[in-house]
C-alpha positions in Angstrom: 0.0 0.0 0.0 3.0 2.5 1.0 4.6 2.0 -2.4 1.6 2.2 -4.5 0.7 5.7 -2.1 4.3 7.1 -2.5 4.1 6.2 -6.9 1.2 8.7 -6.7 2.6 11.3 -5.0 5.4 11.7 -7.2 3.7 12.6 -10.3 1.2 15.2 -7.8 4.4 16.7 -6.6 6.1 17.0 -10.0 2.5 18.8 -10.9 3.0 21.5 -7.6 6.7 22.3 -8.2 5.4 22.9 -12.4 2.6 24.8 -11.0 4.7 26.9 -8.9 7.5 27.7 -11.5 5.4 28.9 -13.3 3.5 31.1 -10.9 7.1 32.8 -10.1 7.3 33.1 -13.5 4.0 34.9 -13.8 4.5 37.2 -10.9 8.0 37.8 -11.9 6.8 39.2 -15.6 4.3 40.8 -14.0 6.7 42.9 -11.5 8.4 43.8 -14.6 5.8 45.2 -16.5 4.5 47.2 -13.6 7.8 49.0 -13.5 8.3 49.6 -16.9 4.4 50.8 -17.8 2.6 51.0 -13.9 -0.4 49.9 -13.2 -2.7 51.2 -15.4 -0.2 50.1 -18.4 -0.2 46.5 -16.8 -2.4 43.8 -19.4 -2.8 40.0 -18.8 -1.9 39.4 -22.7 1.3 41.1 -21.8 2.3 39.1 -18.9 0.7 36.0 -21.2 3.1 36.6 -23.3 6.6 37.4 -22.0 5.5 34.0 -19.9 4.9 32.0 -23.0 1.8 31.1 -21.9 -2.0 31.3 -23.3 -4.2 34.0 -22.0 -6.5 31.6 -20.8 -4.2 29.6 -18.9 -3.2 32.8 -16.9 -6.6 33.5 -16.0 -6.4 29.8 -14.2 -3.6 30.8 -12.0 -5.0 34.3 -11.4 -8.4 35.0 -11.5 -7.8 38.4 -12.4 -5.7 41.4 -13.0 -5.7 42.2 -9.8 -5.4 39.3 -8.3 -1.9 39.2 -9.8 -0.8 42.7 -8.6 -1.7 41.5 -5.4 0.5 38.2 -5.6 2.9 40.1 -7.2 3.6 42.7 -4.5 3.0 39.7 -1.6 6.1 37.6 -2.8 8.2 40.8 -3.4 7.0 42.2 0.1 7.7 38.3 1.6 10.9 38.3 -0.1 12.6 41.4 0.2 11.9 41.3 3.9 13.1 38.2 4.4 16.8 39.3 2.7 16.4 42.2 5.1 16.2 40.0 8.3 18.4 37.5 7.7 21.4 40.2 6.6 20.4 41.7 9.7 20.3 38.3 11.9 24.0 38.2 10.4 25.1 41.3 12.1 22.7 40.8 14.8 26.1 41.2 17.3 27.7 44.3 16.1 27.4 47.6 15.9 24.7 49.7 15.1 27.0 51.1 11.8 27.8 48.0 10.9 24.1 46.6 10.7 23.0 49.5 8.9 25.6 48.7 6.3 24.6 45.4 6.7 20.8 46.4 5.6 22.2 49.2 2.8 24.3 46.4 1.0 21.6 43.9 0.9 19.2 46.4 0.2 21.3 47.2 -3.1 22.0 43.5 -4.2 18.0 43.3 -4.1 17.9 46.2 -6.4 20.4 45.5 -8.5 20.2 41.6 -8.9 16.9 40.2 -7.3 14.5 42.7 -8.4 16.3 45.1 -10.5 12.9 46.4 -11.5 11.9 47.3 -8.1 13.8 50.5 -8.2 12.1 52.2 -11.0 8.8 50.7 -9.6 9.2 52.5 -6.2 11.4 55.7 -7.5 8.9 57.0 -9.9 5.9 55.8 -8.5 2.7 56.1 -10.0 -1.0 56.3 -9.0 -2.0 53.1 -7.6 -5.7 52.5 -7.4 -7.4 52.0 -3.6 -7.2 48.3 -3.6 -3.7 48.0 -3.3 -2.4 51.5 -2.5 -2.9 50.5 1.1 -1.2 46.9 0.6 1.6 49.2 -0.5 1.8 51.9 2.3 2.3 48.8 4.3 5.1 47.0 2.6 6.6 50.3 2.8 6.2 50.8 6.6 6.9 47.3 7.5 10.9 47.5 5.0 11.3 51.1 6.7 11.2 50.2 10.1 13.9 47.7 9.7 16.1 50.3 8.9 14.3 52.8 11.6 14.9 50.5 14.1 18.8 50.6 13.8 19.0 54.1 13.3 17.5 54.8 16.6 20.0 52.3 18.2 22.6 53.9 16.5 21.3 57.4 17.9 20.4 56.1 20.7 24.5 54.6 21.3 25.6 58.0 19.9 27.2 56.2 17.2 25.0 58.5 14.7 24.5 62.5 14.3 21.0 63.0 12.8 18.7 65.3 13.6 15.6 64.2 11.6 16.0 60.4 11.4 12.9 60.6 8.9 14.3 62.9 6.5 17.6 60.9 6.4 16.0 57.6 6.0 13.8 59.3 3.1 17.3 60.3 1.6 18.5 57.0 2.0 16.0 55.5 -0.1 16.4 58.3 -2.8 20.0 57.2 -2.9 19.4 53.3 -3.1 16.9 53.7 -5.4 18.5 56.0 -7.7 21.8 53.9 -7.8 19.7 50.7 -8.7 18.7 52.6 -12.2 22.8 53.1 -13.0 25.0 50.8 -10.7 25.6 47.5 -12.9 26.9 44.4 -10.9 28.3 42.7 -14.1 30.3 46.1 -14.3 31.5 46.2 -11.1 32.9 42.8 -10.6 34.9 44.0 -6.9 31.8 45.7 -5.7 34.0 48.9 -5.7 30.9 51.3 -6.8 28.5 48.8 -4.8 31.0 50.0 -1.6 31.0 53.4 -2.3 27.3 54.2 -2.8 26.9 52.5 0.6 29.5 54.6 2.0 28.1 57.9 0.6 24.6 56.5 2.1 25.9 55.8 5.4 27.2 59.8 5.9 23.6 60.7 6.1 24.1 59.2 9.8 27.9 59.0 11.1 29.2 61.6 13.0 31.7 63.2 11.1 
């Protein structure tokens, strides 16, 4: 009974891994879109097709446009926040500088080699409508308080010199972002330029 119960399986489970490749690949081509043309410039048949895929069969994986903006911003919420933790788990022991760096380099592999998209998607951000504006203010509360969190420690140690934490944390972003649209890993092979945007980011904080 086991083996004939395990033969079964395998073919179900070859099915679910399918099934979810090709989800990622849906929500990934969908993420791109959105930052090239927004929202409103976001069609299924576009994401049908850089996915390779009939129209039809998208609409069996998401029932909806929206329902693939909404996946699509879940997994890059999910994932981006998850890279942020675990760099910061990695400098969980040191100082307050040296987790922020921590958080600024990761932050910049995620815009330059995860999502490269992201950065255009966030930096020139257009009108989203109600249904998922909100789904957005909170993926952007939830990644800045990571990085609020270790300013105040570092403020709070005296290890940084900033008057208005939310202006300089608003800079930050304009910096990360902005790099994201010019800084090319494949370019910068001994993350020299990857090392000295985070330097120029991390004045906005050190005492000088």
């Amino acid at each position: 009974m086991t083996s004939t119960v395990d033969e079964a399986a395998a073919p179900a489970g070859r099915a679910a891994r399918r099934r979810d490749r090709r989800k990622a690949e849906m929500i990934a081509a969908a993420l791109q879109i959105l930052s090239s043309s927004g929202y409103q410039g976001m069609r299924f048949e576009d994401v049908a097709e850089r996915t390779d895929i009939a129209k039809a069969t998208l609409y069996h994986y998401f029932p909806s446009k929206d329902a693939l903006v909404a996946a699509a911003l879940e997994k890059l919420t999910t994932d981006v926040l998850t890279r942020l933790g675990a760099a910061l788990d990695t400098a969980a022991d040191q100082s307050a500088t040296d987790q922020l760096r921590a958080l600024v380099t990761e932050q910049l592999h995620v815009l330059t080699v995860r999502y490269p998209e992201v950065g255009k998607l966030f930096s020139f951000p257009a009108p989203w409508p109600d249904e998922h504006s909100e789904a957005i203010k909170t993926m952007r509360r939830r990644h800045d308080q990571i990085f609020r969190d270790v300013i105040d420690r570092g403020i709070a140690g005296d290890e940084f010199d900033c008057p208005d934490p939310s202006v300089a944390l608003h800079c930050l972003h304009g910096i990360l972002n902005h790099a994201s649209i010019w800084l090319r890993p494949d370019a910068d092979p001994d993350n020299r330029t990857r090392d000295a945007v985070v330097d120029a980011a991390l004045r906005l904080f050190l005492r000088a």
